[in-house]
DSSP file (Angstrom, degrees, kcal/mol; ACC not computed):
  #  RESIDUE AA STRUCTURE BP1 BP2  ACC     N-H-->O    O-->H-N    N-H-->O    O-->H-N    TCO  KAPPA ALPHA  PHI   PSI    X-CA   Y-CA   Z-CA
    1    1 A X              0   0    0      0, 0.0     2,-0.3     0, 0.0    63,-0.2   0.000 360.0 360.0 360.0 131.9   83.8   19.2  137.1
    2    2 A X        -     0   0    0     61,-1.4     2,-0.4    37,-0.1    37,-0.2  -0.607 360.0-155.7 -88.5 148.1   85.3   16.6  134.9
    3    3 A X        +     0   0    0     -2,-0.3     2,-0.4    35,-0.2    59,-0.2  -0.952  13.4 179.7-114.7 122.1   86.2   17.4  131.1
    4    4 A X  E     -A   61   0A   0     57,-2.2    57,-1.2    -2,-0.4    34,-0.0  -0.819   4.4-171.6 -84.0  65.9   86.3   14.6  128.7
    5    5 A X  E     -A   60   0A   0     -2,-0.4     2,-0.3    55,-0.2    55,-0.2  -0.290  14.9-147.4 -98.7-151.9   87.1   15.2  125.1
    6    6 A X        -     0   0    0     53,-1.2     4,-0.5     1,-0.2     3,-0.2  -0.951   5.5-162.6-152.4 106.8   87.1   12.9  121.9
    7    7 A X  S >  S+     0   0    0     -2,-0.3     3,-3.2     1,-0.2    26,-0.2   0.954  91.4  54.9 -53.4 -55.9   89.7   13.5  119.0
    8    8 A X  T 3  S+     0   0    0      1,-0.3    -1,-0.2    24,-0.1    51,-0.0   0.565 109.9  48.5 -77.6  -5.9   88.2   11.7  116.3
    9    9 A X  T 3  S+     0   0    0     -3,-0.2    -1,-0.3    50,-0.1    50,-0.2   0.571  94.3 100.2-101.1  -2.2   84.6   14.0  116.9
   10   10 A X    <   -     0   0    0     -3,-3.2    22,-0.1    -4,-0.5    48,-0.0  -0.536  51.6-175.3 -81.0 166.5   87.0   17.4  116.9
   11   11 A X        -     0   0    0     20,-0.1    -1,-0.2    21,-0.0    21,-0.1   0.014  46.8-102.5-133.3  11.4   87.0   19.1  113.7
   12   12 A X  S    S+     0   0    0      1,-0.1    20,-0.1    19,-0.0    -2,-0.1   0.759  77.4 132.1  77.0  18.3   89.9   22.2  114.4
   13   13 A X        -     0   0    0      1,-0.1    -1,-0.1     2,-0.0    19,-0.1   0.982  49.0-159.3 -50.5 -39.5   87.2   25.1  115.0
   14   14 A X     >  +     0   0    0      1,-0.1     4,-1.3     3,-0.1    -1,-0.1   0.962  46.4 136.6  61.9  41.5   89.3   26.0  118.1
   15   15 A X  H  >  +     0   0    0      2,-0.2     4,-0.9     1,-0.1    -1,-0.1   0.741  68.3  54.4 -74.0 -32.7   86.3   27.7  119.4
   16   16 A X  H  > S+     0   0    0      1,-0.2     4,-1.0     2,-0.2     8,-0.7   0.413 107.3  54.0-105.3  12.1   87.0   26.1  122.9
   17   17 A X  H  4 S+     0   0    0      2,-0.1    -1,-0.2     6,-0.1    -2,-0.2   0.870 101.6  53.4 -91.7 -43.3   90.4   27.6  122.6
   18   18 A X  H  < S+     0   0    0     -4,-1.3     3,-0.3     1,-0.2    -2,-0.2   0.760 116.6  44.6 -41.6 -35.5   89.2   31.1  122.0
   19   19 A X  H  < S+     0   0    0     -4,-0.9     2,-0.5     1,-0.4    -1,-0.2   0.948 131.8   6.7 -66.8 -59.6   87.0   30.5  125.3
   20   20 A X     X  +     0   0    0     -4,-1.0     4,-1.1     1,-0.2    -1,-0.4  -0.970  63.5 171.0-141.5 111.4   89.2   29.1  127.7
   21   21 A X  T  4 S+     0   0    0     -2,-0.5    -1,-0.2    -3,-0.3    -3,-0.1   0.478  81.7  63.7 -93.1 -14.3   92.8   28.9  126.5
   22   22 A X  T  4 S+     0   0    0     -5,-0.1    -1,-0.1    -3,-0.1     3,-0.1   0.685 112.3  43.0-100.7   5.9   94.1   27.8  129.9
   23   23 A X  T  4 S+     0   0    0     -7,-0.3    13,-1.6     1,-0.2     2,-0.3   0.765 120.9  23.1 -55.3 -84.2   91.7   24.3  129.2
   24   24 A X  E  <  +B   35   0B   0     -4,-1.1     2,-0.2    -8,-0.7    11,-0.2  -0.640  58.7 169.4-114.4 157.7   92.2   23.6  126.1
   25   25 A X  E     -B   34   0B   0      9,-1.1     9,-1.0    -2,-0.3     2,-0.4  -0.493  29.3-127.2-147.6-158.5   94.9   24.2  123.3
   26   26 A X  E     -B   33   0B   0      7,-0.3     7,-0.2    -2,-0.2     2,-0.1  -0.969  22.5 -95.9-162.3 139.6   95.1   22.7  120.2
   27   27 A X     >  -     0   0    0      5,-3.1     4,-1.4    -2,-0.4     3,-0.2  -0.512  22.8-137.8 -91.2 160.5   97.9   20.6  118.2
   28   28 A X  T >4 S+     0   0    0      1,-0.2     3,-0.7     2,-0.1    -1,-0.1   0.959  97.2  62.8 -64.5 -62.7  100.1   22.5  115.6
   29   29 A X  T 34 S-     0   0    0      1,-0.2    -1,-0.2     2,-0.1    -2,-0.0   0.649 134.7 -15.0   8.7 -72.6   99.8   19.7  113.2
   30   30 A X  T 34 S-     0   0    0     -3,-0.2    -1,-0.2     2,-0.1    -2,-0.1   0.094  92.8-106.3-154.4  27.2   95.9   19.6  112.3
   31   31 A X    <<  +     0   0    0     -4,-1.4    -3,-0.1    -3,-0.7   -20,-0.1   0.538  57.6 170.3  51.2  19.7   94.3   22.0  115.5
   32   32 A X        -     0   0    0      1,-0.1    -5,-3.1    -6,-0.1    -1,-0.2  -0.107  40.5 -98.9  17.9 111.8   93.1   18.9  116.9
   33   33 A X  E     -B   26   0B   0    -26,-0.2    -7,-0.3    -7,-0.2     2,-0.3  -0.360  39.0-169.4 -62.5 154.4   91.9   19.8  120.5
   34   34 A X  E     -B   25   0B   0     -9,-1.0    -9,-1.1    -3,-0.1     2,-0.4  -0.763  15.4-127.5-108.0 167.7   94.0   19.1  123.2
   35   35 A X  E     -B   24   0B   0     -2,-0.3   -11,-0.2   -11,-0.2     3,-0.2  -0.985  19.1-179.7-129.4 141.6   93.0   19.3  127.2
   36   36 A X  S    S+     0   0    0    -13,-1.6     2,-0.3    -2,-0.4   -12,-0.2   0.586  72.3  24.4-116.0 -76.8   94.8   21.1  129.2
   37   37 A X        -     0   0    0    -14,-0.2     3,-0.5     1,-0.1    -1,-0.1  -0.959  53.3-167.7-131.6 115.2   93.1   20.5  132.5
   38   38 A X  S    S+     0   0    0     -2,-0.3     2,-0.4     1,-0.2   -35,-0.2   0.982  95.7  24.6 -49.9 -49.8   91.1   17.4  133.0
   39   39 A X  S    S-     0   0    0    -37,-0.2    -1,-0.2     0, 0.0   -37,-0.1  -0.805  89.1-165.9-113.4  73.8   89.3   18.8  136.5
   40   40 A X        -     0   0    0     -3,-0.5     2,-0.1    -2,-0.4   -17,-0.0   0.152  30.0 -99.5 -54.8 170.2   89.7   23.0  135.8
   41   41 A X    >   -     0   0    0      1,-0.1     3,-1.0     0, 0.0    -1,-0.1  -0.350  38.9 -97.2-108.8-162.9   89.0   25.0  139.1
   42   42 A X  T 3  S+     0   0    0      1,-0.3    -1,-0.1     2,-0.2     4,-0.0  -0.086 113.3  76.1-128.9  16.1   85.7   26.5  139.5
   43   43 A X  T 3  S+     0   0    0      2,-0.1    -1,-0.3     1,-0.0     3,-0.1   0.438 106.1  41.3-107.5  -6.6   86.2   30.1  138.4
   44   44 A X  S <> S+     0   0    0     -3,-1.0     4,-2.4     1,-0.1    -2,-0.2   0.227  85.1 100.6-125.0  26.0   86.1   28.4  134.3
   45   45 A X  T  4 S+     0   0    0      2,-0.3     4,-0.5     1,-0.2    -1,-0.1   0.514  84.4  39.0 -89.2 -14.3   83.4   26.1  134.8
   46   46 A X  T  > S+     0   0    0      2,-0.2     4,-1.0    -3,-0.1    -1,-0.2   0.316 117.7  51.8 -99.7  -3.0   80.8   28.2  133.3
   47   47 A X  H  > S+     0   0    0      2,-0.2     4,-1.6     3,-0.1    -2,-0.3   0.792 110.9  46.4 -96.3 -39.3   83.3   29.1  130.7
   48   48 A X  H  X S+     0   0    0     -4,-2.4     4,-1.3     2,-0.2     3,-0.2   0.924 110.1  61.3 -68.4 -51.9   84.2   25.1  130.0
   49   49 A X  H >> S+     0   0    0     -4,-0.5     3,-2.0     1,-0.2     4,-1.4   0.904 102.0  47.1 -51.9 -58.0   80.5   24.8  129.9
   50   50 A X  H 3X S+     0   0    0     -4,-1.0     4,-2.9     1,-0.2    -1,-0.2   0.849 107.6  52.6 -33.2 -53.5   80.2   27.1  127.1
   51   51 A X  H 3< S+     0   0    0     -4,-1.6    -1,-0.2     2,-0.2    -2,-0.2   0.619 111.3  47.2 -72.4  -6.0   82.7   25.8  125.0
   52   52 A X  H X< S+     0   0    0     -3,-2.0     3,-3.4    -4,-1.3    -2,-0.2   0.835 110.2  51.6 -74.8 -66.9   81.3   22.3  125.2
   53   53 A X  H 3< S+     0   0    0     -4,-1.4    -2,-0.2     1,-0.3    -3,-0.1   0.616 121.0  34.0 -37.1 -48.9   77.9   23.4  124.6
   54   54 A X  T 3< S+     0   0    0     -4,-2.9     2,-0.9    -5,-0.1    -1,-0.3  -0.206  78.7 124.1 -95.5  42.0   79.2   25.4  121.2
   55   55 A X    X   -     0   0    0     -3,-3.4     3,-1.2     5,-0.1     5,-0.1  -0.822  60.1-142.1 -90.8  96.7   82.0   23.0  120.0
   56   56 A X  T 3  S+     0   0    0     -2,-0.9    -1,-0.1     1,-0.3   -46,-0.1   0.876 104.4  45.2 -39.4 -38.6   80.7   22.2  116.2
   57   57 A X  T 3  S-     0   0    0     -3,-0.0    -1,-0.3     0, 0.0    -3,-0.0  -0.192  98.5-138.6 -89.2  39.7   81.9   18.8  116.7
   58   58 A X    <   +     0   0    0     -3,-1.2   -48,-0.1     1,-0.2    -2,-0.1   0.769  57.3 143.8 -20.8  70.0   80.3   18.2  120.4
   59   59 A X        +     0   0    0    -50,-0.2   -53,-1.2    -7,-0.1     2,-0.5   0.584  46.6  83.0 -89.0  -0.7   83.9   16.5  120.9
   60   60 A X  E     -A    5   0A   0    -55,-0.2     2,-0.3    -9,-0.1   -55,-0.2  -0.906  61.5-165.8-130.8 137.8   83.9   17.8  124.4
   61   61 A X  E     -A    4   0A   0    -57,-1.2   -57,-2.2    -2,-0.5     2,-0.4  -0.829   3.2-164.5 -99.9 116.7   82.2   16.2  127.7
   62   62 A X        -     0   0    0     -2,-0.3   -59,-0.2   -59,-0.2     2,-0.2  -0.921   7.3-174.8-123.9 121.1   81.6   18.0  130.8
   63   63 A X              0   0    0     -2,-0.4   -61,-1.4     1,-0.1    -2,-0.0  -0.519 360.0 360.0 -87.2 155.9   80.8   15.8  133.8
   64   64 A X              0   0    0    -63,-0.2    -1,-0.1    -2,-0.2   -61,-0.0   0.326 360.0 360.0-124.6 360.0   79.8   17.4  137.4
């Protein structure tokens, strides 16, 4: 699994921090997502899935 995201689609829900905080974080500034782990290991891969899949901004890509 790959993760991709895209600043300029995120919109600061910080829903995909609530999921998987050791993926993704967010900057102090303006919650902007941040990534964490590009490649994540295979025990948060249905948890990364989620958070693309309900991201309000679909700012985050997950390749397999």
């Amino acid at each position: 699994m790959k993760i991709t995201v895209d600043q300029d689609k995120c919109c600061g829900a910080g829903t995909c921090v609530l999921l998987a905080p050791d993926v993704f974080d967010q900057r102090e500034e303006d919650g902007i997502v941040l990534l964490l782990q590009e490649t994540p290991g295979p025990d948060t891969h249905d948890i990364v899935r989620e958070a693309a899949d309900v991201c309000p901004g679909a700012a985050i890509t997950v390749s397999e």
